[in-house]
C-alpha positions in Angstrom: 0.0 0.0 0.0 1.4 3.6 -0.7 1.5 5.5 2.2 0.3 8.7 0.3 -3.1 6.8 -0.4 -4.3 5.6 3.3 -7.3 5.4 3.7 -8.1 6.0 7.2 -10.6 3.6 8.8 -9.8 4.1 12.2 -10.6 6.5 14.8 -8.5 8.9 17.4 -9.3 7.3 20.5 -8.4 8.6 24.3 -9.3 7.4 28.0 -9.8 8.5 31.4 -11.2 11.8 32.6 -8.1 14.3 31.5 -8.5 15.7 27.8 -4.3 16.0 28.1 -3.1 14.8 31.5 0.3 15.7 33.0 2.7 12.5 32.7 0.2 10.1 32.5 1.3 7.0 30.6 -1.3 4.8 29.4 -2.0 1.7 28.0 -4.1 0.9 24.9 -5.3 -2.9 23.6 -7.4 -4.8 21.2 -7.5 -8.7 20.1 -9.4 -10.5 17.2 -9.2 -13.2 15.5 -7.1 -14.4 12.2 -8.8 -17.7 10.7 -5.7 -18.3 9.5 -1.7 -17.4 9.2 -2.0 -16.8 5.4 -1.1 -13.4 5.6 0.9 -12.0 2.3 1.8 -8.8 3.9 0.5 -6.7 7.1 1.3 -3.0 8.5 0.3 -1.2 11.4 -0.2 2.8 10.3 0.3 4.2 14.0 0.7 8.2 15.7 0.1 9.5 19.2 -0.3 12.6 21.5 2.6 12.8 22.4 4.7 9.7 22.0 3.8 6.1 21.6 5.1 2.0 22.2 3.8 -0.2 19.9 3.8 -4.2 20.9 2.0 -6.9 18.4 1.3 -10.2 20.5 4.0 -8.7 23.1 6.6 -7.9 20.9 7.6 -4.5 20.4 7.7 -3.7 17.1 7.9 0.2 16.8 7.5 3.6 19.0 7.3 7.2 17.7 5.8 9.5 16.1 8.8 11.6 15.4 8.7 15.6 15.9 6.2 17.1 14.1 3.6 20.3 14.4 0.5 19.3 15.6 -0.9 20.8 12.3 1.1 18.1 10.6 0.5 15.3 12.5 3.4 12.6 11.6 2.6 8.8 11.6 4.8 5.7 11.0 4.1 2.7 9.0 5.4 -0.7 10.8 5.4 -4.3 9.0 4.2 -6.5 11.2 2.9 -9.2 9.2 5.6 -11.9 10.5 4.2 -11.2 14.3 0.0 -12.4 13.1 -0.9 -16.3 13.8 -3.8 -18.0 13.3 -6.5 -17.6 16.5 -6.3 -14.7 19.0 -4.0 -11.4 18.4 -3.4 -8.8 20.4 -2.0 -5.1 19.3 -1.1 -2.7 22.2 0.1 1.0 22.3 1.1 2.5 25.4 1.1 6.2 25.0 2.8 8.5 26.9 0.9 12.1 27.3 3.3 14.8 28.6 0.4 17.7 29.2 2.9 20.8 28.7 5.2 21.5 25.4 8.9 20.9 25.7 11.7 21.8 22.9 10.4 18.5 21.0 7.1 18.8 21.7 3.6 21.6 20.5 1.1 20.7 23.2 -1.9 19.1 21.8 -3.8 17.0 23.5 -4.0 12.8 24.3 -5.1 10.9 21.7 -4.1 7.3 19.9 -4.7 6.6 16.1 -3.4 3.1 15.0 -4.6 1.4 11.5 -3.9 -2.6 11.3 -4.0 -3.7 7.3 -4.0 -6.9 6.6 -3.6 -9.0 3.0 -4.1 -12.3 2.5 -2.9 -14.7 -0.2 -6.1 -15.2 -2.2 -6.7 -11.5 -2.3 -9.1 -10.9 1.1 -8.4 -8.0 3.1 -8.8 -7.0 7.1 -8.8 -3.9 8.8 -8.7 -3.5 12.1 -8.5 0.3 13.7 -8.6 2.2 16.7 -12.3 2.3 17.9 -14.3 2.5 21.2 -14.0 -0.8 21.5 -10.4 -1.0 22.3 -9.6 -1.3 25.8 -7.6 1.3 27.9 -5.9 1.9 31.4 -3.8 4.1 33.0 -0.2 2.0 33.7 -0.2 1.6 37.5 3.6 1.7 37.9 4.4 4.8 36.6 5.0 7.5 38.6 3.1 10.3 37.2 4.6 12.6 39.7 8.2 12.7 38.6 10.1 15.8 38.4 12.2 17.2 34.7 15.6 18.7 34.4 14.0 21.7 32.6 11.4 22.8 30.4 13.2 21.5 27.3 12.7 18.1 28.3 9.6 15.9 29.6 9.6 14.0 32.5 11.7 11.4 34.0 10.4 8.1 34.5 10.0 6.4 37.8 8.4 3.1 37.3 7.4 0.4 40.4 6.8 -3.1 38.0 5.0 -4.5 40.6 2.0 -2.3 40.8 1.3 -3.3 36.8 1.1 -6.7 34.9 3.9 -6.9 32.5 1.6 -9.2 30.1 -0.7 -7.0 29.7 0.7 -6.4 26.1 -0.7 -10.4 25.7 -4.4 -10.8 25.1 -6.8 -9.1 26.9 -6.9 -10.2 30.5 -7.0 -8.7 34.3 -10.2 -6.7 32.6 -11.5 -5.5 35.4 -8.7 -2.4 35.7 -9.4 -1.8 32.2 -12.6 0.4 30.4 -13.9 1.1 27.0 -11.5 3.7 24.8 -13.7 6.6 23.9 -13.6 7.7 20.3 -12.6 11.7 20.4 -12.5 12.2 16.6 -12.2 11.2 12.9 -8.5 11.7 11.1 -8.5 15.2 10.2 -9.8 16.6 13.2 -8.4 19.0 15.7 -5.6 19.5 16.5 -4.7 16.8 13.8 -5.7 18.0 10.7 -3.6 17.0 8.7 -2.0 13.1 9.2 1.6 13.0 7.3 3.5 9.4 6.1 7.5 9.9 8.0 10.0 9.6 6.1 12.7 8.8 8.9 13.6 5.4 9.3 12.8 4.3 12.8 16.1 4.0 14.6 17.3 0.1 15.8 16.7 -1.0 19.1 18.1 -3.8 21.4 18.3 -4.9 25.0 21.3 -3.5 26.8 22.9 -5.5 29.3 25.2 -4.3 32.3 28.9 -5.3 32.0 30.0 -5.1 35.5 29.5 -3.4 38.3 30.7 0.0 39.7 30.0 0.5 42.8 27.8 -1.0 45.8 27.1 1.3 48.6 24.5 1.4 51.8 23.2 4.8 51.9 21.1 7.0 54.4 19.2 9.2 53.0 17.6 12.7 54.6 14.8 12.3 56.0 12.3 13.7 53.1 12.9 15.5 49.5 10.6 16.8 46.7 10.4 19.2 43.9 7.9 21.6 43.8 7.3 22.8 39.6 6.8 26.4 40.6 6.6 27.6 37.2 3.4 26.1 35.9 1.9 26.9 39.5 2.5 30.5 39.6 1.9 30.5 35.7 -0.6 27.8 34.4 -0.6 28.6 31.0 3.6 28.1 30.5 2.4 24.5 29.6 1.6 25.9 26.3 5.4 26.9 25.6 8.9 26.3 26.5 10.4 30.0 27.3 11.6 31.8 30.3 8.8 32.6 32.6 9.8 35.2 35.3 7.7 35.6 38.8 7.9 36.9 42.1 5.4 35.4 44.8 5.6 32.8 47.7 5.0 29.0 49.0 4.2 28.3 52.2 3.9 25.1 54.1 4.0 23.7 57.8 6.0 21.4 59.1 4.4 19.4 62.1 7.1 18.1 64.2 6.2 15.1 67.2 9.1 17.2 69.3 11.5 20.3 69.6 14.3 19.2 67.2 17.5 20.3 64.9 16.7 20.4 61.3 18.5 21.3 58.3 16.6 22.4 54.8 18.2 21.8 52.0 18.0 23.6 48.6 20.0 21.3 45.9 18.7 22.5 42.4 20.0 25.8 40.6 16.6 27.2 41.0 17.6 30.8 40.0 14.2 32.2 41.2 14.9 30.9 44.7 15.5 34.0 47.2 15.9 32.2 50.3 13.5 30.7 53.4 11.1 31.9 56.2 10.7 29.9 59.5 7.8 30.7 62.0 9.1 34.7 61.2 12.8 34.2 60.9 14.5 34.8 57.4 17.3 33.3 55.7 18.7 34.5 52.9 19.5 32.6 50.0 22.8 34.6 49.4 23.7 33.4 53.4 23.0 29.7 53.5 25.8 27.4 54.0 26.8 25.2 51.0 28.6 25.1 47.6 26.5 26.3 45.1 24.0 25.7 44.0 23.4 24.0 46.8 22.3 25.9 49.9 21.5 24.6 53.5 19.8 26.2 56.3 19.7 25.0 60.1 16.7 25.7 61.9 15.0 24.8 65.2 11.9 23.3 65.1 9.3 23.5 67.8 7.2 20.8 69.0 4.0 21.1 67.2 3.5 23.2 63.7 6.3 25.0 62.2 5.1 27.8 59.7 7.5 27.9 56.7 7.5 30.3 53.5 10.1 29.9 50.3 10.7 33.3 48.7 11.3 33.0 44.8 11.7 35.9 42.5 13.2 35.7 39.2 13.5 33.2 36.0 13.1 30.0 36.1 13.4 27.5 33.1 11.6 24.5 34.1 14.4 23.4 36.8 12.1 22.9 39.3 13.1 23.5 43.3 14.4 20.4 44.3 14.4 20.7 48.3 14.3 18.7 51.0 14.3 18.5 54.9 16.1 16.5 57.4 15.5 15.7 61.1 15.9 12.8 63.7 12.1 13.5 64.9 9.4 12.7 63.1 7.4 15.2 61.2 4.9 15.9 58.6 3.9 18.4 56.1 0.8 19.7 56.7 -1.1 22.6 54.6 -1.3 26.0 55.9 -4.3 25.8 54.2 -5.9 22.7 56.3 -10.0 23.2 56.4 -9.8 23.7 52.4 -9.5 20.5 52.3 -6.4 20.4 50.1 -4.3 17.8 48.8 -1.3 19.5 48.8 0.9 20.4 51.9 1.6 23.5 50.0 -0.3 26.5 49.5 0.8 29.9 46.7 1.0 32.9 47.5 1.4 35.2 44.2 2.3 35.9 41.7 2.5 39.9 42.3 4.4 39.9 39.2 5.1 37.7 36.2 6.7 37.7 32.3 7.3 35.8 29.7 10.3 35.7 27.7 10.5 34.9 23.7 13.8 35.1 22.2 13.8 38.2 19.8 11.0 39.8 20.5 11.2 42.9 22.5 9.2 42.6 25.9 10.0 45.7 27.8 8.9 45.3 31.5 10.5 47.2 34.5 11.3 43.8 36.2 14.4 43.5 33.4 16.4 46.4 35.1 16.3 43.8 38.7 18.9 41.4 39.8 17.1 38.0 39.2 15.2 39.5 36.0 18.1 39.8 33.7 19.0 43.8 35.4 21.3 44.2 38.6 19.5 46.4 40.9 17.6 45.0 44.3 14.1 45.0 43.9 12.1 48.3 44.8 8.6 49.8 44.5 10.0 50.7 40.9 9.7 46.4 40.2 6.1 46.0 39.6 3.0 47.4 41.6 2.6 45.4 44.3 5.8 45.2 45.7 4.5 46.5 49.5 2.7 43.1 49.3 5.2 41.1 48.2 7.6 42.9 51.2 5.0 42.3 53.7 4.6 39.0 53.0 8.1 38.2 54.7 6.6 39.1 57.9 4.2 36.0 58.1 5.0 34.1 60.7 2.1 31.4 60.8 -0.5 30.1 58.7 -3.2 32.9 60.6 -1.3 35.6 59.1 -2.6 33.9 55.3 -5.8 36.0 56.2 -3.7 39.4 55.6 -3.4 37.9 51.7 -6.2 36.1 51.1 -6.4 37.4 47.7 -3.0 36.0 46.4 -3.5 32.7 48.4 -4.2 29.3 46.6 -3.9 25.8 47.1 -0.4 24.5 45.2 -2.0 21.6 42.6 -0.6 19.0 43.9 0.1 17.4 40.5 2.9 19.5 40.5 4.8 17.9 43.7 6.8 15.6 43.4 6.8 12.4 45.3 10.2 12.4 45.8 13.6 13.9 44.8 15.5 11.4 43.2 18.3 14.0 42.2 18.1 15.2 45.7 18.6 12.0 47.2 21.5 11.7 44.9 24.0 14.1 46.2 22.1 15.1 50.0 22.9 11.8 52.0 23.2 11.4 55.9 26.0 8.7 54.8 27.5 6.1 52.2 28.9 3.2 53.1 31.2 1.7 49.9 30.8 -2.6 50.1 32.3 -4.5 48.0 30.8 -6.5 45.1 30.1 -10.1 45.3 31.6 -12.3 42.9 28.4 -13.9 41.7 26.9 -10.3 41.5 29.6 -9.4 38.8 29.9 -12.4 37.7 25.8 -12.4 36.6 26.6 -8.7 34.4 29.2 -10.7 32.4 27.0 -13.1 31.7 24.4 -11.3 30.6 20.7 -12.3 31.5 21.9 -14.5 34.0 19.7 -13.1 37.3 21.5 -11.7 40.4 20.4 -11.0 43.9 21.2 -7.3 45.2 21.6 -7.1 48.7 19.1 -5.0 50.5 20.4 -3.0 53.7 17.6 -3.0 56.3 19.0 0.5 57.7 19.5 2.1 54.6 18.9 2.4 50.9 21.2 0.2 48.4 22.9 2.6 45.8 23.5 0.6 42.6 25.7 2.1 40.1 25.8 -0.1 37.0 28.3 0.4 33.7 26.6 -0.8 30.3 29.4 -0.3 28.0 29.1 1.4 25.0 25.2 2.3 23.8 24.5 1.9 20.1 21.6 3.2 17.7 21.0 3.9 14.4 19.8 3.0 11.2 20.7 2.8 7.8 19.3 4.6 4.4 20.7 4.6 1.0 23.2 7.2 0.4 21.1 7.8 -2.9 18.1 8.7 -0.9 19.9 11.3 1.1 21.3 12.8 -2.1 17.8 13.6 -3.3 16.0 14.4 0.0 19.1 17.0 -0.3 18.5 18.1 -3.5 14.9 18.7 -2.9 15.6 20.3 0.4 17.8 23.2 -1.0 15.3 23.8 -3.8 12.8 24.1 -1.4 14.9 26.2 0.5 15.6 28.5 -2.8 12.3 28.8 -3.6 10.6 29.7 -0.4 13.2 31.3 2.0 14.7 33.7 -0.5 14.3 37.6 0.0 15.1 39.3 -3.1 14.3 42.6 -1.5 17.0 41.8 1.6 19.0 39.7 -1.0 19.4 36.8 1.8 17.5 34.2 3.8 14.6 34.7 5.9 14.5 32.6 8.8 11.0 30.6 8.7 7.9 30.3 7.2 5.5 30.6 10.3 2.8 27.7 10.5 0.3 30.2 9.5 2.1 30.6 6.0 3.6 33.8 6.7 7.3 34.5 6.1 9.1 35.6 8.6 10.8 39.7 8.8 13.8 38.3 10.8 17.2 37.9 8.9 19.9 36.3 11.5 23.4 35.5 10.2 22.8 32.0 12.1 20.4 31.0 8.9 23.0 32.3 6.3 25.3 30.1 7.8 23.9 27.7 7.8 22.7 28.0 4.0 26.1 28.6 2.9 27.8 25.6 5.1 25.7 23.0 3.1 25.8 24.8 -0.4 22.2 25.1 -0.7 23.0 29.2 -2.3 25.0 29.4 -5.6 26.6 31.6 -7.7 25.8 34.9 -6.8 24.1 34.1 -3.6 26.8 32.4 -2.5 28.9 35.0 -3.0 26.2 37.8 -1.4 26.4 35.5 1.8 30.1 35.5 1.7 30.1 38.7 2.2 27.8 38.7 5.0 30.2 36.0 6.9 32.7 38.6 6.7 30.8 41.7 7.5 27.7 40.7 9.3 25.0 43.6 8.4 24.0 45.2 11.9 20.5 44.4 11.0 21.0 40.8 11.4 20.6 38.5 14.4 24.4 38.1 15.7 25.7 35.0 16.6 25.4 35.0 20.5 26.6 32.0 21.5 29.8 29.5 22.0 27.2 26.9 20.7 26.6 28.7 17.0 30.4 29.2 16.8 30.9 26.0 15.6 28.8 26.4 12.5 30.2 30.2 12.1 33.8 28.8 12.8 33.6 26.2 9.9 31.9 28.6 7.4 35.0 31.4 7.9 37.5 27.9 7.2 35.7 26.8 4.3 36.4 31.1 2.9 39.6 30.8 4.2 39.4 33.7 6.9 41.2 32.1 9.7 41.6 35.9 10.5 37.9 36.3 11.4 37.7 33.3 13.4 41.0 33.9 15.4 39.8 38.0 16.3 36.5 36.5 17.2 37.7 33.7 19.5 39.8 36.7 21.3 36.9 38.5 21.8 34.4 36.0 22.8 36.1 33.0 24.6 39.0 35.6 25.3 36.5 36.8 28.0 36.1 33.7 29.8 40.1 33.9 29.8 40.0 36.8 32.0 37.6 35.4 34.5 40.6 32.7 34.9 38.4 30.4 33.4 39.4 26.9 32.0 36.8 25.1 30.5 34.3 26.3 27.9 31.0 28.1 28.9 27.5 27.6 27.6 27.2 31.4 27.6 29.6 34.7 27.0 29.7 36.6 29.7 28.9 39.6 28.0 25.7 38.1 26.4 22.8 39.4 28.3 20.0 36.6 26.6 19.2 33.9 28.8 20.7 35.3 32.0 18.5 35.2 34.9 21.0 36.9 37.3 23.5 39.4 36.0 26.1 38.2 38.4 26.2 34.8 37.2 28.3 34.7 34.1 27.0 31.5 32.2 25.0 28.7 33.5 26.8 25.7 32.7 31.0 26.3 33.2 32.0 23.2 31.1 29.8 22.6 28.1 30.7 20.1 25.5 28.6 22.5 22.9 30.6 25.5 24.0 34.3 23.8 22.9 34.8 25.1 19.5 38.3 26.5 19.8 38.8 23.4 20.8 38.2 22.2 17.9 39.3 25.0 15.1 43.3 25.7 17.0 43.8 22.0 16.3 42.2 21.8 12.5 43.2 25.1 11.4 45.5 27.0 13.2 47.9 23.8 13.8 46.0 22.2 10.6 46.1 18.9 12.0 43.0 16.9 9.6 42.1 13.4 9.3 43.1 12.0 5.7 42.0 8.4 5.8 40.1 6.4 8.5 41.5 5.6 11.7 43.8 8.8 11.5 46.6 6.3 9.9 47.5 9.5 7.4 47.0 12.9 8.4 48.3 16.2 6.9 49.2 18.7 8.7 48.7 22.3 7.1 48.9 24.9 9.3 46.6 28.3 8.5 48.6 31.4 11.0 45.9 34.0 9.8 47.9 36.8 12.2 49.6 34.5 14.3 53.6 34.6 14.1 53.7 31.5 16.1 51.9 28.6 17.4 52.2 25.1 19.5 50.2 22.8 20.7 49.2 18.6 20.2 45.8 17.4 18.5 45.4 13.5 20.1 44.7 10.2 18.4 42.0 7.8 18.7 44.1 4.8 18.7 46.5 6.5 21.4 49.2 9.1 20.8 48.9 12.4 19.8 50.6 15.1 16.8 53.0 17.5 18.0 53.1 20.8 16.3 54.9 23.6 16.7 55.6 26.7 14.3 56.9 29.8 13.5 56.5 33.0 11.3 60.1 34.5 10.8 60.8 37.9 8.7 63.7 37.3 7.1 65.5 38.9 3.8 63.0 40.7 2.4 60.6 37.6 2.8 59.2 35.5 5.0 59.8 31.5 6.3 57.4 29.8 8.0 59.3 27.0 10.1 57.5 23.9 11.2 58.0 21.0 13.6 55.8 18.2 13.7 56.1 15.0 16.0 54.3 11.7 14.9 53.6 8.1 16.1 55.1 5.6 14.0 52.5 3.9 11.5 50.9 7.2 11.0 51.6 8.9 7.0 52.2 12.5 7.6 52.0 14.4 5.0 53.7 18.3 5.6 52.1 21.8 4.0 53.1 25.2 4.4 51.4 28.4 3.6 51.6 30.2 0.5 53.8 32.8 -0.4 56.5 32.2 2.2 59.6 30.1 2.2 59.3 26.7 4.3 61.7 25.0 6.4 59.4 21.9 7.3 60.9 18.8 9.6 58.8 15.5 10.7 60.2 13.8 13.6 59.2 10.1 15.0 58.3 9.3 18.4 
């Protein structure tokens, strides 16, 4: 069957009472009967809001759909005609719904659509599609209240196996947990309306067994950790979008203690907004508390009885979360503040008295951007927003009667949005570790594989289990023919739509709407010109803008883009552009004695919740281009055959008069290079050393127009 001609039999189907629940995973199943094994070919046509697992007769067999716009709905197409028998046949799809948008992700809303076609040898046909009569049920063992690293990402998965049967994917059994899907739509409908064939290969998958064991330890952990997702509490409609949200506001709790105690709260997440902590009226600041950051620790006193407690946050936050905890040898519970509203939550909101949202380039003026926190450096003032008395006040409270003073900025926190636990907190807050050592037959059963192994439990403590699986592969294979034309088409496409002949250069989108977009950004002419989708006079137009970017253009801002910038300037030769802008840009993180490479420049205002805080991450893989570009260009140390067993060295000083350094090997060793730049008679001589492992061809280049005195050692 061509995928372009489907004809759609089968129905978008959801369950439960949530149109798009929060992290809900959920299972889907149908079985019927095949009178007989003569199938000549079968396929399963499959998509889902948001991601799906597909299993045929408890085999899994396929999961997707890949990125797409909800507009656009992508579905795959798996064969699955070798998986049928004669009798009873069970598909299943267990769909994961995220409820909020991430960086992959358009929030739409739950929904399964799944087509079985099915051909048999003397021409009969079968269809069997997604209807209200499938069955459905929310998995049991997942944790639907599990915490994510930021807004870019969805959730991660906590899963108890025991609380859901792991044959469920095998005929439809243990019924009683299960009800009837409920059909929500036709193909076509909102917000699918349109359903598009992939054309990505699905990548391979395979178990992945441990190799050995790392490390066995008995841990004791603090006493009780969660994470609190103050963004989509103070701001319930940042589930729509994946930006910077900024707000200033309050949770307040009580902790209910069985006796007077010591207690320590600990703060463990780089929760930018977080300002610091009120206890039953005394404040700690955030900028006081003990601990390396971004950790911070405060020791308190607890009283016997209840315990009023307040977190201050003001500022931007990007979907961290607060991951916080509390420790204490006497018992104690959170309680609500909040208690005869019959909440569900310990926690109750307080705010926001201010709030923005920030979209990357688009001007948002607000007076919150001149305050530290907000992207500006002053302390916040009456100036902030309008209710900054309020806000102020607030820090007075010192129990849950004083609520009554702000009853109009007081709500319950949802308690979707707590965490049960902190598994990150856990991770790096412990009482104590105990390192034991590793029982033969427990490494011994990761060498071989599936063999099962018994992992001791510690009845005073938690086992830590850290577990080394080798090297991870995935991947799949096309035709190189197929890429060629999906290129071709791609920079015609490009050509023909993107093109500004007014602003000779390349707008950056078409917006889902149709329209083209007024923004020109020298990241997309980059881009364009590194894969030689512009020729001939284009080409040469964008040339010109690598060289000198028009001020009407979006820069490049970041370490990150520098790569692609870096490798345009090599491929035109000016290795003088590239060196003056590594000076400027990483040359800063140089004077801040840095040593790594940052995720951010410090003199890039974008993205930077406080203006005292430089970058956010201080060694970022993304961020290493000069790593990269002294070693190819300036040494001109390049790969010329597989495995690095020939290499040419062809060094490129732009303004440099001398240079040294070592590019490694991936078999071991490294190439030694060191040159010179000498003025000499009227001319110049460019001198080069270069060091090389035996077994590696070396093959020696020096610049033009200058006389070469060139020597290749061993060793």
């Amino acid at each position: 069957m061509k995928r372009e001609e489907r004809k759609w039999q089968a129905e978008w189907i959801w369950g439960g009472e949530e149109e798009c629940p929060r992290n809900e995973w959920r299972c889907f199943r149908r079985s019927f009967e095949l009178p007989d094994a003569a199938a000549s070919a079968a396929e399963i046509a499959i998509t889902a809001d948001a991601r799906y697992v597909l299993f045929v007769n408890g085999t899994q067999c396929g999961r997707g759909p890949v990125r797409s716009w909800p507009a656009e709905q992508s579905y795959n197409t798996h064969p699955v005609g070798h998986l049928l028998r004669k009798g009873t046949n069970t598909i299943a799809v267990l769909v994961m719904s995220y409820g909020l948008s991430t960086f992959q992700y358009i929030l739409g809303k739950g929904g399964l659509l799944a087509q079985l076609d099915v051909s048999f040898a003397d021409g009969r046909r079968a269809v069997i599609g997604t209807d209200a009569s499938w069955e459905t049920a929310a998995h049991a063992g997942y944790d639907r209240r599990t915490p994510r690293m930021s807004c870019q990402l969805g959730f991660s998965e906590s899963v108890d196996a025991r609380l859901w049967d792991g044959d469920w994917t095998v005929g439809e059994k243990d019924s009683a947990r299960w009800e009837r899907a409920r059909a929500i739509g036709k193909p076509g409908c909102e917000p699918w309306p349109k359903l598009v064939p992939s054309d990505i290969p699905p990548l391979t998958e395979e178990p992945l067994w441990p190799i050995r064991v790392e490390s066995l330890k008995r841990v004791q952990p603090v006493a009780w950790t969660t994470c609190l997702d103050i963004r989509n509490a103070m701001l319930p409609d940042s589930v729509l979008h994946a930006n910077h949200v900024s707000f200033v506001g309050y949770v307040a709790f009580v902790v209910r203690a069985s006796e007077a105690a010591d207690a320590t709260f600990g703060f463990l997440s780089g929760f930018n907004a977080f300002k610091g902590i009120g206890v039953n009226g005394r404040r700690f600041k955030a900028s006081e508390m003990e601990g390396q950051r971004p950790e911070r620790y405060a020791r308190v006193r607890l009283r016997e009885g209840d315990n009023f407690v307040w977190i201050e946050t003001a500022g931007t936050d990007h979907g961290t979360g607060l991951h916080f905890g509390i420790d204490c040898e006497a018992p104690f519970e959170l309680v609500s503040p909040l208690a005869d509203e019959g909440t569900e939550s310990p926690f109750a909101l307080i705010g926001p008295f201010a709030a923005k949202t920030t979209i990357d380039h688009l001007e948002q003026p607000s007076p919150l951007d001149d305050y530290a926190g907000f992207g500006g450096e002053k302390e916040l003032d009456a100036g902030a927003f309008e209710r900054f008395e309020t806000y102020e006040r607030f820090r007075e409270a010192a129990s849950a009667a004083d609520l009554q003073g702000f009853a109009e900025w007081v709500r319950p926190f949802p308690p979707e949005l707590v965490a049960s636990d902190s598994v990150f907190g856990k991770s790096i807050w412990k009482r104590s570790e105990t390192s034991h050592p590793v029982a033969m037959e427990l490494q011994a059963a990761c060498m071989a594989g599936r063999v099962p192994a018994i992992v001791p439990i510690y009845p005073d403590g938690d086992t830590e289990f850290v577990l080394d699986f080798g090297k991870e592969w995935s991947g799949y294979i096309r035709r190189g023919k197929d890429f060629a034309e999906a290129s071709k088409a791609l920079a015609k496409a490009i050509n023909e739509h993107l093109w500004s002949e007014e602003q000779q250069a390349y707008i950056d989108c078409i917006h889902a709407d149709g329209r083209r977009s007024g923004i020109f950004s020298l990241q997309t002419q980059v881009i364009v010109y590194l894969n030689g989708v512009a020729e001939g006079d284009r080409k040469e137009r964008l040339a010109g803008y690598l060289a000198q970017p028009p001020e009407q253009f979006v820069q490049i801002g970041s370490p990150f883009m520098a790569f692609f910038y870096y490798e345009a300037l090599a491929a035109l030769g000016r290795y003088d552009i590239m060196l003056d802008d590594m000076r400027k840009q990483f040359g800063q993180m140089i004077e801040y004695e840095a040593t790594t490479c940052w995720e951010m420049y410090p003199d890039f205002p974008e993205n930077r919740p406080n203006p005292n805080m430089l970058t956010r991450s201080h060694c970022h893989a993304w961020s290493a281009a000069p790593g990269y570009f002294l070693g190819a260009c300036v040494l001109g140390v390049r790969k010329e055959a597989d495995g690095w067993s020939r290499v040419r060295v062809s060094p490129q000083p732009g303004d440099l008069k001398w240079a040294r350094g070592a590019v490694p090997l991936p078999a071991g060793g490294r190439i030694d290079v060191s040159w010179r730049m000498r003025d000499e008679g009227g001319g110049r001589v460019f001198e080069l050393d270069v060091r090389a492992p035996e077994g590696v061809e070396v093959e020696l280049s020096a610049p033009d127009g200058c006389e070469s005195r060139m020597r290749l050692l061993r060793g």
